[in-house]
C-alpha positions as CSV (number, residue, x, y, z in Angstrom):
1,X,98.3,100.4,109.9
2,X,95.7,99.1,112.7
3,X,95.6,95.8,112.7
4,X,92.0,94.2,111.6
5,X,91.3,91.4,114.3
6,X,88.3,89.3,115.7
7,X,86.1,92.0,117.5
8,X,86.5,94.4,114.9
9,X,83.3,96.2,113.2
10,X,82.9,99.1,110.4
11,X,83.4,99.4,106.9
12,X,87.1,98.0,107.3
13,X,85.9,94.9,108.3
14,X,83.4,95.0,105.3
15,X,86.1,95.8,103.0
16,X,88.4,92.6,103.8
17,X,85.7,90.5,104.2
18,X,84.2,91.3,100.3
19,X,87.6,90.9,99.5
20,X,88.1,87.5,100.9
21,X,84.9,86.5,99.8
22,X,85.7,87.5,95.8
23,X,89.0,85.5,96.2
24,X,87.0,82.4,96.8
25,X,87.4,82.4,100.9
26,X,83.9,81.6,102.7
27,X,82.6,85.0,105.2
28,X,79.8,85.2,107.2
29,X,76.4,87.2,105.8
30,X,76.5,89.3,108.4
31,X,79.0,91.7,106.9
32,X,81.3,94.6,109.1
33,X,81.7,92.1,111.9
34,X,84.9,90.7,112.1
35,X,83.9,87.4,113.9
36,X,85.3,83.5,114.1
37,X,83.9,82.6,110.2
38,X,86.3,85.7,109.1
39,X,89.3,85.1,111.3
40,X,88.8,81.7,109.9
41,X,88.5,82.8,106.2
42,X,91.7,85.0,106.9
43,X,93.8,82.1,108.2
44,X,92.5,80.0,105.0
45,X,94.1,82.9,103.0
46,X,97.4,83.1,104.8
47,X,98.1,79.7,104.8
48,X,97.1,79.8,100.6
49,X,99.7,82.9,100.5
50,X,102.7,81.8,102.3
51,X,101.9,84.4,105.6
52,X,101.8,83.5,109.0
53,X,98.5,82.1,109.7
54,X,97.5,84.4,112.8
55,X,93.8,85.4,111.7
56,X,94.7,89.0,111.7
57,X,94.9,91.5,109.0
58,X,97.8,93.3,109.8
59,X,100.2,95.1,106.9
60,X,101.3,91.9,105.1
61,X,98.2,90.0,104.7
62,X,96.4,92.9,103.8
63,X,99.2,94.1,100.9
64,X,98.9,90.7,99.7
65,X,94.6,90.8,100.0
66,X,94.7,93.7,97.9
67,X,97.3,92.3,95.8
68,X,95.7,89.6,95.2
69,X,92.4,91.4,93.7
70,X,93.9,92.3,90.9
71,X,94.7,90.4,87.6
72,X,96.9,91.6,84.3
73,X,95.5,93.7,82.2
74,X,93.4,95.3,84.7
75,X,95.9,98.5,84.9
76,X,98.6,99.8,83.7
77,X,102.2,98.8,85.2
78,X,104.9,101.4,86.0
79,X,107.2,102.3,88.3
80,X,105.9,104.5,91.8
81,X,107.1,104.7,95.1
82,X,105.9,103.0,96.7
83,X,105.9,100.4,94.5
84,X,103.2,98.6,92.4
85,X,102.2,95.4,94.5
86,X,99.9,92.5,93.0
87,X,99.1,89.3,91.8
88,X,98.8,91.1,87.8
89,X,102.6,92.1,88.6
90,X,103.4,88.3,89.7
91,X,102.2,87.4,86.6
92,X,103.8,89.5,84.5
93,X,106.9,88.6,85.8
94,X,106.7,84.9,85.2
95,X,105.9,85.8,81.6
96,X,108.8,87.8,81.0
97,X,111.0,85.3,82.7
98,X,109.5,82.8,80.3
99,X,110.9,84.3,76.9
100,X,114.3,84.9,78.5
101,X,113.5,88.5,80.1
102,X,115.2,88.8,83.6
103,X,112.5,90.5,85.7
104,X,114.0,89.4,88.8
105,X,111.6,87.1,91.5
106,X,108.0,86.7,90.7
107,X,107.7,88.3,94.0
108,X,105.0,90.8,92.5
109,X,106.5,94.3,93.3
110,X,107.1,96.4,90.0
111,X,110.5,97.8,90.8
112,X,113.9,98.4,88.7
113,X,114.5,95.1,86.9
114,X,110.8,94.4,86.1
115,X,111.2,97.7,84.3
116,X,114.2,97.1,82.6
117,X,113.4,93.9,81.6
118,X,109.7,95.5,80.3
119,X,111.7,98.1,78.1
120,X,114.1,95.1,76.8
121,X,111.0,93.3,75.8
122,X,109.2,96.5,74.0
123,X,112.1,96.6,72.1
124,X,112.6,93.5,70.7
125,X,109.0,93.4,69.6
126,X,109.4,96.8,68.1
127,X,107.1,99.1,70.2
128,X,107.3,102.0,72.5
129,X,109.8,101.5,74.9
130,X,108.3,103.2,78.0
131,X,109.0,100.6,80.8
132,X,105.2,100.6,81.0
133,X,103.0,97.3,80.8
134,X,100.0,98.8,79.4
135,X,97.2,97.0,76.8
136,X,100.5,96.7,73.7
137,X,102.9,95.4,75.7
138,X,100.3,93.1,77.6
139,X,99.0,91.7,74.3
140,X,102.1,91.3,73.0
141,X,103.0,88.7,75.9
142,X,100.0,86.9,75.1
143,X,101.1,86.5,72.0
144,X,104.1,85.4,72.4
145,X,104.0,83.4,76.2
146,X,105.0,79.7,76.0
147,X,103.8,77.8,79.0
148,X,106.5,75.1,78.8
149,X,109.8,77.3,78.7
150,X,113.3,75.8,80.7
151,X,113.7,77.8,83.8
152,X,112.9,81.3,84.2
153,X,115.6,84.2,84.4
154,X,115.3,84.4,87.6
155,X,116.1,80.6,88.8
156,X,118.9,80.0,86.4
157,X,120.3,83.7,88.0
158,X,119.7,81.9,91.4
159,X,121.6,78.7,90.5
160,X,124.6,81.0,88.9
161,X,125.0,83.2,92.4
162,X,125.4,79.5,94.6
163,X,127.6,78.0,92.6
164,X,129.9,81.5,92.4
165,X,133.4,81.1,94.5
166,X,132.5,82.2,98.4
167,X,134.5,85.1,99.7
168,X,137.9,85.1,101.1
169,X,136.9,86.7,104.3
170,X,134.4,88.5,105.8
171,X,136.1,92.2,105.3
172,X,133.4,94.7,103.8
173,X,130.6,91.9,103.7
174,X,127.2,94.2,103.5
175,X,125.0,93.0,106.4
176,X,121.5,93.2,108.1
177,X,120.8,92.0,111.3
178,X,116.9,92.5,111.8
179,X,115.9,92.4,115.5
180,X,112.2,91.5,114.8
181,X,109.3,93.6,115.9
182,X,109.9,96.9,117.8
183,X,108.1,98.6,120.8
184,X,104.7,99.7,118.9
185,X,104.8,95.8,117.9
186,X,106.3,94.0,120.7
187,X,105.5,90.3,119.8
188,X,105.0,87.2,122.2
189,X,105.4,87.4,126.1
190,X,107.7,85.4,128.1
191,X,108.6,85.1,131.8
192,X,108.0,87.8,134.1
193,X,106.2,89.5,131.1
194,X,109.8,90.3,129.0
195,X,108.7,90.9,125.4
196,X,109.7,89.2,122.1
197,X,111.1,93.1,120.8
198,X,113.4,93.7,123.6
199,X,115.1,90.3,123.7
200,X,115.7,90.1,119.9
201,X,117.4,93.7,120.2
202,X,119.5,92.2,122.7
203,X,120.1,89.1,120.6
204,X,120.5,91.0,117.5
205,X,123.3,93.3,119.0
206,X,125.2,90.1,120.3
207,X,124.8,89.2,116.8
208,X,126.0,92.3,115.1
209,X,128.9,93.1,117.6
210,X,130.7,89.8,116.5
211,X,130.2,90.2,112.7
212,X,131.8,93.5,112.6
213,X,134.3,92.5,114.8
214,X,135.1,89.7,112.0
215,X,135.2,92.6,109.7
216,X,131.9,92.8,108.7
217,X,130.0,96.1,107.6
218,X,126.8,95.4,109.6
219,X,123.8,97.5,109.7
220,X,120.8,97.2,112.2
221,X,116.8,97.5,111.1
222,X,116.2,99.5,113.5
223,X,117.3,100.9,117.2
224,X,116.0,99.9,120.8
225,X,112.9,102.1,120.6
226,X,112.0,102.2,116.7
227,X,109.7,100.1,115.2
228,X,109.9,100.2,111.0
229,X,107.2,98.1,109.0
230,X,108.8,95.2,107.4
231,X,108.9,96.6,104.1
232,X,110.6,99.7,105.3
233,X,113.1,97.2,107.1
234,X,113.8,95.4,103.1
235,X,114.1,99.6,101.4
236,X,116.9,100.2,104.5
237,X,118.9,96.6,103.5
238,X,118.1,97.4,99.7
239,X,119.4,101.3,99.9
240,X,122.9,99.8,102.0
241,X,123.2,97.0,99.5
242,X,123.0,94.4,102.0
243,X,124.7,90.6,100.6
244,X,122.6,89.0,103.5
245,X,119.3,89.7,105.3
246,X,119.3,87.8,109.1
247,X,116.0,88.5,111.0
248,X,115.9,87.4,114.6
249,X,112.3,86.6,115.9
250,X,110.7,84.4,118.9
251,X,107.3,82.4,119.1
252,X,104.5,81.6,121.3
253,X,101.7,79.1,121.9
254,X,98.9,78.3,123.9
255,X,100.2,74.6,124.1
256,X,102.9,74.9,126.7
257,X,104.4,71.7,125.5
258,X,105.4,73.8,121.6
259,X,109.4,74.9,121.7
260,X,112.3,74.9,119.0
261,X,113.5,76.5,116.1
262,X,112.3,77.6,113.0
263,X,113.2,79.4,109.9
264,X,111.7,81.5,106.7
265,X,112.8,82.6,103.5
266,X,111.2,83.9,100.3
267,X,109.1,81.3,98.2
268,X,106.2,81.6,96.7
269,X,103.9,78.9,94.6
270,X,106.1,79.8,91.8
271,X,109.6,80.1,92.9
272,X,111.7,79.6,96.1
273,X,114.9,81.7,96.9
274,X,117.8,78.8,96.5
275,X,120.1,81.1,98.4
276,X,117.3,82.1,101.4
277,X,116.9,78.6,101.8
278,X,120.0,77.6,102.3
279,X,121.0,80.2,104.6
280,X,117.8,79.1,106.9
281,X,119.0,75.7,106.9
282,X,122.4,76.7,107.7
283,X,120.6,79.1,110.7
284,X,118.4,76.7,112.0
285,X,121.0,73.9,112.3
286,X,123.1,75.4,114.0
287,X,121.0,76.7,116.5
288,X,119.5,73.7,117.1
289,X,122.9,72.3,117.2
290,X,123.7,74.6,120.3
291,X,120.8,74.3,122.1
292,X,119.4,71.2,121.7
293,X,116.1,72.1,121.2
294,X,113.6,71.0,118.6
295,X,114.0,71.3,114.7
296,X,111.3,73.2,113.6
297,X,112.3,73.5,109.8
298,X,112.7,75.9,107.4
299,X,109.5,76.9,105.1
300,X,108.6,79.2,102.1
301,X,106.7,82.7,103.2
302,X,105.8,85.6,101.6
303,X,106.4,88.0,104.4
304,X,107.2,91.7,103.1
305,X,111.2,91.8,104.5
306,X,112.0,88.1,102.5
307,X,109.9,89.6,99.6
308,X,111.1,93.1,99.2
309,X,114.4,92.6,99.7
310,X,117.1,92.3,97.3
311,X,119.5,90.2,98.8
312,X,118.8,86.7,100.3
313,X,116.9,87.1,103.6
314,X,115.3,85.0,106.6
315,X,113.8,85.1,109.7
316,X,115.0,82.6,112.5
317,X,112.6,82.4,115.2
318,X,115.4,81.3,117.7
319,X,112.7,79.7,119.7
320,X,109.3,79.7,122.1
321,X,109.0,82.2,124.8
322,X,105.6,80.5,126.3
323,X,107.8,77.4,126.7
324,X,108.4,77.3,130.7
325,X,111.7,75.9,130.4
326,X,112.7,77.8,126.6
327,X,111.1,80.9,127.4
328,X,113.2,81.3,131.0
329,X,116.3,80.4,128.6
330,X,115.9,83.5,126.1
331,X,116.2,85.4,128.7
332,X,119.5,84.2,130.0
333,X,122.2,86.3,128.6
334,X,124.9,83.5,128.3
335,X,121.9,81.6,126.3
336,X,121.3,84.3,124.2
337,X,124.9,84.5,123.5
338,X,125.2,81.3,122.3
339,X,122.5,81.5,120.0
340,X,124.2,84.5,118.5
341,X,127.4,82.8,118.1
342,X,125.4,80.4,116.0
343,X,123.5,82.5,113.6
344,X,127.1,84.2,113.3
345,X,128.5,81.0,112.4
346,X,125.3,80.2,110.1
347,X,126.3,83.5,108.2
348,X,129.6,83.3,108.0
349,X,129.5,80.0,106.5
350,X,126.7,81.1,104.0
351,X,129.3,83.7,103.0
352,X,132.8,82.1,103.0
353,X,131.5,78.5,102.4
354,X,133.1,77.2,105.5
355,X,132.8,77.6,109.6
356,X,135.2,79.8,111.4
357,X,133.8,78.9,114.4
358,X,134.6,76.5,117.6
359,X,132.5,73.5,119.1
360,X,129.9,74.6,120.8
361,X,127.7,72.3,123.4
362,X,124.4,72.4,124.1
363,X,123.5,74.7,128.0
364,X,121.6,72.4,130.8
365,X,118.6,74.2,131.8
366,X,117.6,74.8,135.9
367,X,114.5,73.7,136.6
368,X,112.4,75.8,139.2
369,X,114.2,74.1,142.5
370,X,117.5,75.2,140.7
371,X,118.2,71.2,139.6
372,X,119.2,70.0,135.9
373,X,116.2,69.8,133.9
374,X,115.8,68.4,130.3
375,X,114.4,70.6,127.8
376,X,111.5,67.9,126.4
């Protein structure tokens, strides 16, 4: 879609802004003008929803903005493709979950298990099984939901798959390496103009090169000149039945002084992906461990490749290109190689439970006159 940004005018602009407003986010009177109160109300709603807090209406925030106009009972719930996305699904979920029915993540999206756990639940209360959440099956949920149930299906699932024996080795592992954005959405800008897209292809193909040379079956989101939406990128991983999900991204900021490493998984106000967590931990340290750069953490988002996805999935931004000293460094092909050597590590200890990799230390960075500099 086109994204929706400050400067924007017409009926579009009307739409998100009436939306907003409904949902309890402040907009300006003056309606169809996409101005500072509504980039303001946006980023107030992407920081409520787990998205990054840009102010612009791009294809996440506004799946979640229409998602989130919508409560259950308001329609019916079935299986479509694409598929059913919304705050009355969330809910819906959790309630299932709650009386023992495995729906999967309250992650909103009406697929395969929310179905099947729908039919299981029809059934045991003796009506229609259809797989669809219409005004019966609703009410009978009503009935029956019990606000303080142990944990849900999904989270006791989630606790079963960590504590499960690691693999043996890395033969046949299903992976996705995700180099983020694409040349229709090329990101931030670093030195000499170099864009976010092209260096996390090249990061992303360090990356996938040495997991299938460990033995891995690795797929890639999408090719040097492609550009998938995010949610495309989760249907690709989900239709190759990808065991991990490894997004490589970069960052920017006006403050020149703003460098290091962050990481995302899937988490919502009602649940956080154990396994997406701890890959993103595993990512970020050791990045951060090679490079010496700062910690950034890892944090909960809703971001339509960690929500659609089946398998655990994050997205490392390995760092700031509008850093002077950082942004020079992504660009260094030895640097980028030692970054992928650690989010190979990071994986390959997510999946075997234990490092196969050597000691790694930290690059010293040239300053401008071609002397060692210290990354602050």
């Amino acid at each position: 879609m086109e994204y929706i940004r400050r400067g924007r005018t017409g009926p579009e602009v009307e739409d998100v802004q009436r939306r907003l407003e409904n949902l309890g986010f402040a907009c300006p009177d003056d309606r169809g003008i996409f101005d500072g109160a509504t980039e303001a109300a946006v980023r107030a709603f992407q920081q409520v929803r787990g998205l990054p807090s840009d102010g612009i209406v791009g294809e996440d925030t506004w799946r979640t903005l229409v998602g989130a106009s919508v409560r259950l009972g308001d329609r019916m719930l079935y299986v479509t493709r694409p598929l059913l996305h919304g705050d009355d699904v969330r809910e819906l979920q959790r309630r299932l979950s709650r009386l023992g029915f495995d729906s999967g993540y309250d992650d909103g999206l009406y697929g395969r298990q929310t179905f099947d756990a729908v039919r299981e639940f029809q059934l045991n209360i003796g009506i229609t099984v259809d797989g669809i959440a219409g005004p019966t099956t609703i009410d009978g949920l009503t009935r029956l939901h019990r606000q303080h149930q142990a944990a849900p299906a999904y989270a006791v699932r989630e606790r079963e798959q960590l504590r499960r024996a690691p693999r043996q080795s890395l033969a046949g592992a299903r992976i996705m390496v995700d180099p983020g954005r694409g040349p229709d959405d090329p990101g931030a800008t670093g030195p000499d103009g170099v864009r976010e897209a092209t260096l996390t292809w090249q990061i992303a193909s360090v990356v996938e090169g040495q997991l299938a040379a460990l033995g891995a079956h690795v797929v890639l989101s999408r090719g040097p000149g492609t550009s998938p939406a995010p949610s495309d990128r989760a249907e690709h991983a989900n239709l190759e039945d990808a065991e991990v999900i490894l997004s490589v991204h970069m960052n920017e900021d006006p403050s020149p002084l703003a460098r290091g490493v962050a990481g995302y998984h899937f988490g919502t106000d009602g649940f956080v992906s154990d396994r997406g967590r701890a890959l993103a931990e595993l990512a970020v340290d050791r990045v951060v461990e090679v490079t010496g750069t700062a910690h950034c953490r890892v944090h909960a988002s809703a971001l339509a490749l960690l929500q659609r996805s089946r398998a655990p999935a994050v997205v490392i931004e390995v760092g700031f290109l509008s850093h002077p000293e950082e942004g020079v460094l992504l660009t260094d092909p030895a640097y980028q190689r030692l970054v992928a050597a650690a989010l190979v590590d990071a994986t390959v200890t997510f999946l075997l439970g234990r490092s196969t990799a050597p000691e790694h230390h930290a690059p010293v960075p040239a300053s401008s006159d071609g002397s060692p500099a210290t990354i602050l």
